[in-house]
N, C-alpha and C positions, 0 to 999 in steps of 0.2 A: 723634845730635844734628844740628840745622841751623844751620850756620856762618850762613846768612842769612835772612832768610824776605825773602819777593817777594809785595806785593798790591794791594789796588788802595784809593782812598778816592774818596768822593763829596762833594760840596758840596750834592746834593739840589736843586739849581736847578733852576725851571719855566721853560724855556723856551721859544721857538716855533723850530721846525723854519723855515731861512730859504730852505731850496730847495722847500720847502709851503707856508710860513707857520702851520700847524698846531701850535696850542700844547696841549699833555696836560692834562689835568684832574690836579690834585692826586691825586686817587686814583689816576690812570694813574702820574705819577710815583714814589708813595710804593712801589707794584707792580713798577713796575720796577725800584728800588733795590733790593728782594728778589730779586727774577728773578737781578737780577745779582751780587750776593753769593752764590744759590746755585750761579750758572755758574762762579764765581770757583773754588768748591771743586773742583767735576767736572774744572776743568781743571790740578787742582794748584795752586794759589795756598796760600800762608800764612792772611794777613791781609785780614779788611774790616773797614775802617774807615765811619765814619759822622762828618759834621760836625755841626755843633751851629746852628740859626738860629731867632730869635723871629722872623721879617719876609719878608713876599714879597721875591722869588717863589719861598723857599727853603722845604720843607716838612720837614726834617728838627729839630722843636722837641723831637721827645722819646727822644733816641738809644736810650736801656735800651728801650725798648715794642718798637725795632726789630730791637736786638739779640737781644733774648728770642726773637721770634717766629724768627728767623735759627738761632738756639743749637736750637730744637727739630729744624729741619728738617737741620741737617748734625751734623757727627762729627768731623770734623778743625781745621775753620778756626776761628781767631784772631779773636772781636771785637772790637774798639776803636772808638777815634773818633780824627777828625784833628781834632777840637777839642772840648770838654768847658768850659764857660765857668765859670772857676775864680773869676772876678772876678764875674758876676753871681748866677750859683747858690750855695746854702747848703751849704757843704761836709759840713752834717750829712745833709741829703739826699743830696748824690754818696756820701759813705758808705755810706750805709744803699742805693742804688738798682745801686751797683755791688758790693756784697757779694752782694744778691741775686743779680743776673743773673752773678756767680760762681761761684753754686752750682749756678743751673738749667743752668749750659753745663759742668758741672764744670772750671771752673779754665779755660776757654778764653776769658778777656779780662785787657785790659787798655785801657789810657786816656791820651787825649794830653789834658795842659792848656791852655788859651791863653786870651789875655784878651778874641778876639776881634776884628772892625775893624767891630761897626755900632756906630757912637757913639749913634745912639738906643737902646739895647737896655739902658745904663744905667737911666734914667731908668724906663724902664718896671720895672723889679726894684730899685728903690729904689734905686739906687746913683750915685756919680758917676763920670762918664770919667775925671777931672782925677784919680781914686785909683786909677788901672787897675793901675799897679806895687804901690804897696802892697796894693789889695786883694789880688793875684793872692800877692805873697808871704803876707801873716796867713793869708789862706783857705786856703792848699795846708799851711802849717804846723797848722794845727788839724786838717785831714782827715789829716794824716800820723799825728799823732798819736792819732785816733780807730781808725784802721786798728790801729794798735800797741799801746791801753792799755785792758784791760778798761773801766775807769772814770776819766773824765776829768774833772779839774777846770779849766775857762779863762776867760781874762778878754784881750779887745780892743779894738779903735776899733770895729771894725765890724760887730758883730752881739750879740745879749744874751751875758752869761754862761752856762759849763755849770754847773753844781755836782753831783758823781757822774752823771755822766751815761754809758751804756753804748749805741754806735751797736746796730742788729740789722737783718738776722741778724751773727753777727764775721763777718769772711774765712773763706773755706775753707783747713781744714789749718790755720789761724791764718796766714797768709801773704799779704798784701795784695796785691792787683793789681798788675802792674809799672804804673809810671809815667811816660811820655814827657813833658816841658817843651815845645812847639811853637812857634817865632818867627819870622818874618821879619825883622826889627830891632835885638831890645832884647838888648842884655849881659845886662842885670839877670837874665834868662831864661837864659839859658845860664850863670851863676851860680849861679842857684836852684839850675837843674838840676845841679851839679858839685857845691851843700853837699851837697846828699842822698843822690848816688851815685845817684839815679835818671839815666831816657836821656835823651838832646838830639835833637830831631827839626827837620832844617831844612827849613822847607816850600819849598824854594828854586824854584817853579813861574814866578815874575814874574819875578825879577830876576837879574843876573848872579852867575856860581857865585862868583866874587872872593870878593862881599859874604858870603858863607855861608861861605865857607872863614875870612875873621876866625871869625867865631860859634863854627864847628863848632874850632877850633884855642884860643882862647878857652876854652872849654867843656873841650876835654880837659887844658889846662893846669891848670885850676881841680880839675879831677876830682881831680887829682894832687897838688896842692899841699893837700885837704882828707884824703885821706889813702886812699884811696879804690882805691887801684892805678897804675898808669904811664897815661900819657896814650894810647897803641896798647889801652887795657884799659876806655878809655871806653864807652860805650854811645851809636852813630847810627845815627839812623835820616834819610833824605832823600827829597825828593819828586820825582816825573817825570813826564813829560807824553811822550805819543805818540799817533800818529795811521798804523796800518800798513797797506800792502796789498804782496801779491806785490811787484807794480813800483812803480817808485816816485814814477813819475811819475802812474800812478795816485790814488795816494796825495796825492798835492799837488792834483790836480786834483778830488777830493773833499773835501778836507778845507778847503777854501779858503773855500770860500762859512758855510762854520761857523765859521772864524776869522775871517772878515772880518766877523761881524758881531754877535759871541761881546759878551754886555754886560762881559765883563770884562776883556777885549784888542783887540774889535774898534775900527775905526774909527780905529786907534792908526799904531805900529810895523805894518812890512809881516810878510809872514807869513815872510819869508825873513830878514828883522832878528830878528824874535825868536826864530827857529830857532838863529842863529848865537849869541846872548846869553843865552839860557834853557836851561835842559832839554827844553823841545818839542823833539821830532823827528818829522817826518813825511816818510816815505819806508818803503823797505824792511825787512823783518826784520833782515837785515845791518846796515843803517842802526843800527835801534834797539839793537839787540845793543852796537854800538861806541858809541855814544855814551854808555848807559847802564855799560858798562866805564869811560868817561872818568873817571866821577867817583870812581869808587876812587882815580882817581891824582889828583886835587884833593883828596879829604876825606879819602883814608888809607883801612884796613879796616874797615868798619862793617856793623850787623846788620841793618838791615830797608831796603829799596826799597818803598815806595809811591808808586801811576801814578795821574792822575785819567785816567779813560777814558772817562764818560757825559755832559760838560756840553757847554752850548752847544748845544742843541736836536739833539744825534746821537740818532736813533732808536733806538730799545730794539735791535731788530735787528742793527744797526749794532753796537752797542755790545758783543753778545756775539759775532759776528764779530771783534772786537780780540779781545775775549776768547779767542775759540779760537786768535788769531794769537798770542796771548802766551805761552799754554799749548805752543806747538809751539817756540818758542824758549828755555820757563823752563829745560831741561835744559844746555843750553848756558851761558844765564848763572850757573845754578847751579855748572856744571862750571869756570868761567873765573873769578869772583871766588872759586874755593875754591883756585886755582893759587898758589904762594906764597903762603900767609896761614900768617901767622906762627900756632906752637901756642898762642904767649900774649894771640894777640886773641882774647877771651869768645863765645859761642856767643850766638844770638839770643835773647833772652828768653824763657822758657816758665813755669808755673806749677810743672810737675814738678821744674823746674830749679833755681826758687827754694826750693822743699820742700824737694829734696837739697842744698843749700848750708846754709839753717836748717840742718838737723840735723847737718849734719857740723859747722856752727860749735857747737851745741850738746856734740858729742862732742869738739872739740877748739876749746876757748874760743881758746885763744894767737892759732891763727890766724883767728880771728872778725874 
């Protein structure tokens, strides 16, 4: 079993190269998000992730089309997304599109929810912002229970009635996808995530680890109080940001001109203020190595590390250069958050995993 899984997620942003000015054509982008999902494996990675966006300059609108093609070409790696818009999408569709791509990867996905931050993306899928929490909670309970119930009968605020209604294909194994909750912000979300016993994932890339440590603390209290296991038995996953070379000065001296002018941090904080307050790290393997240990001792033992490695105009090149620099250190961090880890913190989410749990609770209800 893998006490962790380590991988990477993408936000699919187009954007221009600031040391060229050279911006990719959509199709270069959309290629190189494959590229890199397959380098991901080659180098030992777990997990790729994929985000979810209806709006330039983001080209990731249809994560299953991507995952599919991903699931054919590798063997080992973990699909998911770092966001799945559970608020604007028809949870009858997420059903039915991730049962499929469950089957064609046998059992090698799963899916983070979130409600998303483009406030226009409402509007465009009939919905309103001002219902982001309620939709996110009705919709995640309906797809919970379509994943679970041959034949559903429901009735909401926010979308028509089922009346016997059966999703297809079911899950594979009968076993539905695990489930990550995704937030930057909201309790309500790390709630959700603690009724159901599914995972809490803190995308904690912008802001200080503090603010994440309420959430992720939060979350595992609620996990426990719902009945669920002790709080060291919750399910996190958290997000990280680096930027590596040999030296490390190297490293800063490269990576500078793409944070300084990155649309979603540049212009801002200096690159050595957000260094200190975030999870970015740019510098050394050693560097990243320790910093990425840091956050066991802020958020406790938890199961999955996902890195954005590709945005902000780094070149595909580039990008799988971190990659092979990631793969040369995975063994290490593999080896150092497995030091002391209590037996009673849960093993990272697998589909095999959840099969063998089903069926032992089957053979032994009591402890179900």
């Amino acid at each position: 079993m893998i006490h962790m899984q380590f991988g990477i997620f993408t936000v699919g942003d187009v954007t221009p190269d600031p040391t060229t000015g050279r911006e990719p054509t959509e199709n270069e982008r959309i290629k190189a998000m494959t590229a890199i999902a397959l380098k991901a494996e080659e180098v030992g990675l777990d997990v790729f992730a994929t985000g979810e966006h209806h709006n330039p300059p983001f080209v990731p609108s249809s994560p299953t089309t991507m995952l599919g093609w991903i699931a054919a070409k590798t063997e080992k790696l973990i699909l998911s997304t770092s966001t799945t818009l559970i608020t604007t999408n028809d949870p009858v569709k997420i059903a039915e599109d991730f049962a499929m791509l469950q089957h064609l990867a046998d059992g090698r996905v799963d899916l983070m929810m979130g409600r998303g931050n483009t406030g226009p993306v409402y509007p465009w899928f009939g919905k309103d912002i001002r219902q982001g929490i309620p939709l996110a909670i009705e919709n995640y309970a309906l797809l919970h229970k379509l994943w679970r119930e041959d034949v559903v009968d429901w009735e909401g605020r926010f979308r028509t009635p089922l009346q016997g209604f059966t999703s297809t294909p079911r899950p594979l194994d009968g076993v539905a996808p695990f489930v990550w909750h995704g937030s930057i912000r909201s309790p309500e979300i790390a709630e959700q995530a603690a009724y159901y016993g599914d995972g809490f994932f803190a995308n904690n890339i912008f802001w200080p680890r503090d603010h994440f440590k309420r959430l992720i603390d939060l979350y595992r209290e609620r996990f426990a109080f719902y009945g669920h296991g002790t709080p060291d038995q919750a399910i996190v996953g958290a997000g990280g940001q680096f930027f590596m070379r040999k030296n490390s000065q190297d490293a800063v001296r490269e990576f500078r001109p793409y944070f300084d002018n990155a649309p979603v941090y540049g212009h801002g904080p200096s690159m050595e203020e957000f260094t200190r307050e975030t999870p970015l790290v740019v510098g050394s393997p050693q560097e990243v190595i320790e910093k990425t240990l840091s956050y066991r001792q802020t958020y406790g033992d938890y199961q999955r590390q996902l890195f954005l490695v590709d945005h902000a105009g780094l070149p595909l090149k580039t990008v799988l250069e971190q990659l092979d620099l990631l793969g040369e250190i995975l063994p290490t961090l593999r080896a150092e958050f497995a030091k002391g880890r209590p037996d009673t913190v849960p093993d990272a989410p697998t589909h095999a995993a959840l099969v063998a749990k089903r069926d032992a609770d089957l053979t032994d209800p009591v402890s179900a």
